[in-house]
C-alpha positions, -999 to +999 in steps of 0.1 A: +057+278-105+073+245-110+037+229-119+029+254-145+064+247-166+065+222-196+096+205-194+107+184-222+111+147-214+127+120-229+116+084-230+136+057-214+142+038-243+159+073-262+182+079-227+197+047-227+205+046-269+215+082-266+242+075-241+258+049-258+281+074-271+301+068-237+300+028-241+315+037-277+344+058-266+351+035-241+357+002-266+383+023-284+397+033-249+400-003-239+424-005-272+445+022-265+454+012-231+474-015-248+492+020-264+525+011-256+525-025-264+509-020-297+540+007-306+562-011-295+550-047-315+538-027-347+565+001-346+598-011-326+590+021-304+606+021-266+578+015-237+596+045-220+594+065-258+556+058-259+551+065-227+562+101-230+543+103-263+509+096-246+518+118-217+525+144-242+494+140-260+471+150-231+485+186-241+469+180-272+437+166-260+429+197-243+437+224-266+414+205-293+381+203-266+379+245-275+385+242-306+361+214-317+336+230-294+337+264-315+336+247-346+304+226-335+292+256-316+287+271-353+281+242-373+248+242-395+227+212-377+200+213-404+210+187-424+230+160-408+220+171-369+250+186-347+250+157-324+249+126-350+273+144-374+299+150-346+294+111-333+301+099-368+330+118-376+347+111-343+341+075-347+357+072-385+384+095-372+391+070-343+381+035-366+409+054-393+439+060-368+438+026-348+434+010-384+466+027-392+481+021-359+470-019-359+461-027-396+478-008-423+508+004-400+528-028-394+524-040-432+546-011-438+573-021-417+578+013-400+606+015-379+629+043-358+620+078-363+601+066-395+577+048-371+575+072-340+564+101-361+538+075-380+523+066-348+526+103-334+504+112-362+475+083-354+476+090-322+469+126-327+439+114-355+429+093-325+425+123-302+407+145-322+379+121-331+378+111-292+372+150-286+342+147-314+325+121-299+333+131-261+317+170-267+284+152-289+281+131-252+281+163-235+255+178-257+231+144-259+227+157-220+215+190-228+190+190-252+177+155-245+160+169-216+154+199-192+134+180-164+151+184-131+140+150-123+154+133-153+184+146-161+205+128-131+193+093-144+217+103-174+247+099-153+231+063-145+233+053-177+267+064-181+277+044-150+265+016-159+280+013-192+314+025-180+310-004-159+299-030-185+313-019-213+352-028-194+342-061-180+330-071-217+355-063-239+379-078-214+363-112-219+363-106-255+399-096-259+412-117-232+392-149-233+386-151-268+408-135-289+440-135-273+443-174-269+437-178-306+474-159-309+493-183-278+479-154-256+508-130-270+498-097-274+518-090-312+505-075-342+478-100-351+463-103-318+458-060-321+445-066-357+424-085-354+410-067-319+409-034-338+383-049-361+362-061-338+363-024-320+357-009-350+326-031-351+315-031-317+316+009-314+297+014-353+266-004-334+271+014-304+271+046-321+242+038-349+222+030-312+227+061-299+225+082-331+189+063-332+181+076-292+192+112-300+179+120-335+143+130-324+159+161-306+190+164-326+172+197-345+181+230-353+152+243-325+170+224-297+204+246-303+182+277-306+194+311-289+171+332-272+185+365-283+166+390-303+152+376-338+177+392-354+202+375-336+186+343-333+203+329-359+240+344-355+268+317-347+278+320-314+314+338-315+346+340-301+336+368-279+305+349-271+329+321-258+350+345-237+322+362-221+312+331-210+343+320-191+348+357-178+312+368-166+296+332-157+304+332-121+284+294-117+312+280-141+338+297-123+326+278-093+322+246-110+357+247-124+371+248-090+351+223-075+350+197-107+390+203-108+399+198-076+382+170-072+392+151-102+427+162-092+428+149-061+410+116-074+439+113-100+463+115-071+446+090-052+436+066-081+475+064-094+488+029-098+514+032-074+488+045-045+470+014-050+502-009-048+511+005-016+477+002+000+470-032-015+500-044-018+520-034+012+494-025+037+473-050+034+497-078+015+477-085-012+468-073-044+445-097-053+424-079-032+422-049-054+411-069-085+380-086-059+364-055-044+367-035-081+346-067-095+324-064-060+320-030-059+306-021-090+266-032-083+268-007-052+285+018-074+250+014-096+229+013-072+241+049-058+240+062-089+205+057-088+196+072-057+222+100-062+198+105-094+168+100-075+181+128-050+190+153-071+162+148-093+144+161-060+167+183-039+188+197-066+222+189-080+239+215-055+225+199-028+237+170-034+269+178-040+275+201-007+253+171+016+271+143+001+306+160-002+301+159+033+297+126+035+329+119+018+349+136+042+330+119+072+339+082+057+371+095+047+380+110+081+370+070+094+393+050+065+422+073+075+413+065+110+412+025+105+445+024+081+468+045+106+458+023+140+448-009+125+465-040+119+460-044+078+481-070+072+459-093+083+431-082+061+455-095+034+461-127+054+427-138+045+442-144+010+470-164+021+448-189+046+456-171+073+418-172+084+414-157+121+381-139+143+400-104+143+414-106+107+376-114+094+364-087+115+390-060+103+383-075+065+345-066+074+352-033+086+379-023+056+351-034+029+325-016+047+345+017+045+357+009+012+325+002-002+311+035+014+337+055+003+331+041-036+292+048-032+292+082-014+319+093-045+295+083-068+265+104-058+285+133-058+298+121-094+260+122-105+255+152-091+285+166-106+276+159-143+238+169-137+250+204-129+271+212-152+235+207-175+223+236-149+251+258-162+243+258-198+209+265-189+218+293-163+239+307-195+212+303-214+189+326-194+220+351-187+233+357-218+209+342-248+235+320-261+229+283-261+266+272-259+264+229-242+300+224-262+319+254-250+303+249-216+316+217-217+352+223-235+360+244-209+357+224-185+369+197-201+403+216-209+409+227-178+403+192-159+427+177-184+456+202-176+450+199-138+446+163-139+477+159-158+497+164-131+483+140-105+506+113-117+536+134-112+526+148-080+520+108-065+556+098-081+572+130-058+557+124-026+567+085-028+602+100-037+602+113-002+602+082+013+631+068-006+612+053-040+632+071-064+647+048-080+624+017-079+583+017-078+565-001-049+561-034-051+542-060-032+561-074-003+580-043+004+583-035+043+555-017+054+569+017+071+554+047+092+566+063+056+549+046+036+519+039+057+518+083+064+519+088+026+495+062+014+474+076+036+482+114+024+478+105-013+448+083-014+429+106+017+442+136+022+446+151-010+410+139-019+395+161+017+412+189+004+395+184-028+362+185-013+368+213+010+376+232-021+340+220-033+328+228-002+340+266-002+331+265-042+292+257-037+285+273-009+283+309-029+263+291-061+231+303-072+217+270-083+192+259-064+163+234-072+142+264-066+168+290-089+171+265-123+128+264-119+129+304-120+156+300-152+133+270-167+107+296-163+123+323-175+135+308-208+101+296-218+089+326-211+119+351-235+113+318-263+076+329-263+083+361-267+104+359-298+079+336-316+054+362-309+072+391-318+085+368-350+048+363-359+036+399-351+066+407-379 
């Protein structure tokens, strides 16, 4: 069956430009982690003040991914192109509030409640154009290609610029700008990095409006309803339907949201300051094997692509979520008996047969846990392609942004609370006044809970995965029978259209 399908293909060369929307997105993110220090330089605002700002404003973020996703869901592609139009638009929404924020802001001398609401406002400009720009991504994937094969090497691309794209700007704000301003991070240092953003994202964005264009066409966002509803805007019902009757995003959902939850848990700052920092005695050590870890990271994202492009993204997923737990079970294993401190040691001169040994063995299971994660990740963001497609063939209604937003919103809200849910369980061991800090005496409580947040919460993740994907439908051999399937109903309305 799978021989006798046409699937449509992209070159390399329109891939890699096309998914420079994520590189884009994440030059202005490397801005806005410097949030807090740029309201408080440019505005007077309290660290703690905008902290609770940009907490507040992931409430935000999520209720504009269904709302931007309806709006492109009916926008009229024929002119400008859905995808190009929304890339553009985000980016002079995002280039227009950091301008404000770094540029125009501070010449107005905006200061107490004058200045909070001011930078309210740009940060709110900021997230809507993010939200543009973050749903055009998730459509590039879509109608760039259908090709079972192909679409996984999508998510390399991605990695690899969410990789790069960091490590540059960091040279470029750290090294080179910010020593031109005594290395203080004020109100010229951020704008005068704001302009070079602004420029660095423009060509990212011109790239991959170059990469998409060819399939950024009215055909590619076609339904396959009857031909008088070909051309109907896919509605609010349409939208609902889909989150009610798609069973294969229900499952997703749970799987994608549990995961990234438990991730969030295990990722927070304060996880990583107890493991690095108190377990092992040295933080240093975090800031080496991020550096060292991210050419493995790539090079599972390519086989993870290579895999799925072969097996099936829910193959993947299940075989290699399994794997996760395996290595996971082992790290647990190795930080509750072992003597970590002496991996840290290593920092410090303290050079010895056993601590080099344990240093080997904590790499090797760090390094395996990174990579093993990151096939799943591929995997991950390759199905969710499968879903629109399933939809697709279900209902008749093309819908990549609302397939996406919905995710999307859910992920945030679920996410949202990782941070909080770290900060309690530290509280039970008596941080609740004070964070953890390097050189703080390495307990059974804080060794249990490191342990707890940065392991356990991620196993139950996957189990949840586990229990998710075990029901799905979407097998290699299933999206070749909806490939089919849709080919075959698209025919049909261009021959009934012509019979007319």
């Amino acid at each position: 069956m799978e021989e006798k399908l046409q699937y449509k293909k992209a070159k390399t060369w329109q891939i890699a430009l096309a998914t420079m929307t994520g590189a884009g997105q994440m030059v202005f993110y490397m801005l806005m982690t410097s949030a807090t220090y740029i309201g408080n330089a440019n505005f007077g605002i309290l660290v703690a003040v905008t902290g609770v700002i940009i907490t507040a404003s992931r409430i935000l973020d999520g209720v504009t991914d269904p709302l931007i996703a309806y709006f492109l869901e009916r926008f009229d592609s024929k002119r400008f192109g859905k995808v190009r139009f929304s890339i553009m638009v985000g980016w002079a929404l995002m280039a227009l509030a950091t301008t404000l924020m770094c540029n125009l802001g501070p010449a107005l001398h905006l200061t107490g409640i004058v200045g909070i609401i001011y930078f309210i406002v740009c940060y709110a400009i900021y997230i809507i154009g993010y939200t543009f720009v973050s749903i055009a991504g998730a459509i590039n994937a879509n109608i760039l290609t259908n090709d079972p094969k192909q679409r996984p090497t999508l998510a390399v691309w991605n990695t690899t610029y969410s990789y790069l794209t960091p490590m540059i700007m960091s040279m470029v704000s750290m090294a080179v700008i910010l020593p031109k301003f005594d290395n203080i991070q004020g109100t010229p240092y951020f704008g005068t990095l704001n302009i070079v953003v602004i420029v660095i994202s423009l060509v990212f964005y011109i790239l991959a409006c170059i990469g998409i264009a060819p399939y950024d066409v009215p055909e590619s966002f076609e339904s396959i309803g009857s031909v008088e509803q070909e051309d109907a805007k896919p509605s609010l019902q349409d939208m609902k339907a889909l989150i009610k009757e798609n069973k294969e995003l229900q499952r997703y959902i749970v799987s994608a949201s549990s995961d990234k939850l438990a991730q969030t848990i295990g990722s927070a700052a304060v996880v990583s300051t107890m493991l690095y920092g108190i377990m092992l005695g040295s933080m240093a050590m975090a800031t080496i094997l991020s550096a060292v870890s991210m050419l493995p990271s790539i090079l599972f994202a390519v086989i993870g692509a290579k895999i799925a492009g072969k097996r099936g993204s829910r193959h993947v997923m299940i075989q290699w979520t399994w794997a996760c737990i395996v290595i996971n079970l082992l790290y647990a294993v190795f930080l509750l008996f072992a003597p970590t401190s002496q991996v840290g040691g290593l920092m410090n001169g303290e050079v010895t047969g056993m601590a080099i040994a344990l240093a080997a063995v904590f790499m090797g299971l760090n390094f395996a846990n990174s990579s093993v994660k990151m096939v799943v990740s591929v995997a991950t963001n390759s199905l969710r392609m499968d879903i629109v497609d399933y939809e697709l063939d279900r209902s008749g209604r093309y819908l990549p942004a609302t397939v996406s937003a919905t995710y999307s919103f859910i992920d945030k809200v679920i996410s949202a609370f990782g941070a909080t849910i770290a900060t309690a369980f530290i509280g039970i061991i008596g941080y609740t006044t004070t964070t953890p800090q390097q050189g703080d005496p390495l307990t059974t409580g804080v060794k249990l809970i490191t342990i707890l947040l940065m392991i356990g919460f991620p196993i139950i993740g996957w189990v949840c995965t586990l229990c998710a994907m075990d029901n799905s439908e979407l097998t290699r051999e299933k999206m070749v029978e909806v490939q089919k399937s849709i080919a075959e109903k698209k025919a049909a309305i261009i021959e009934s259209g012509e019979a007319k």
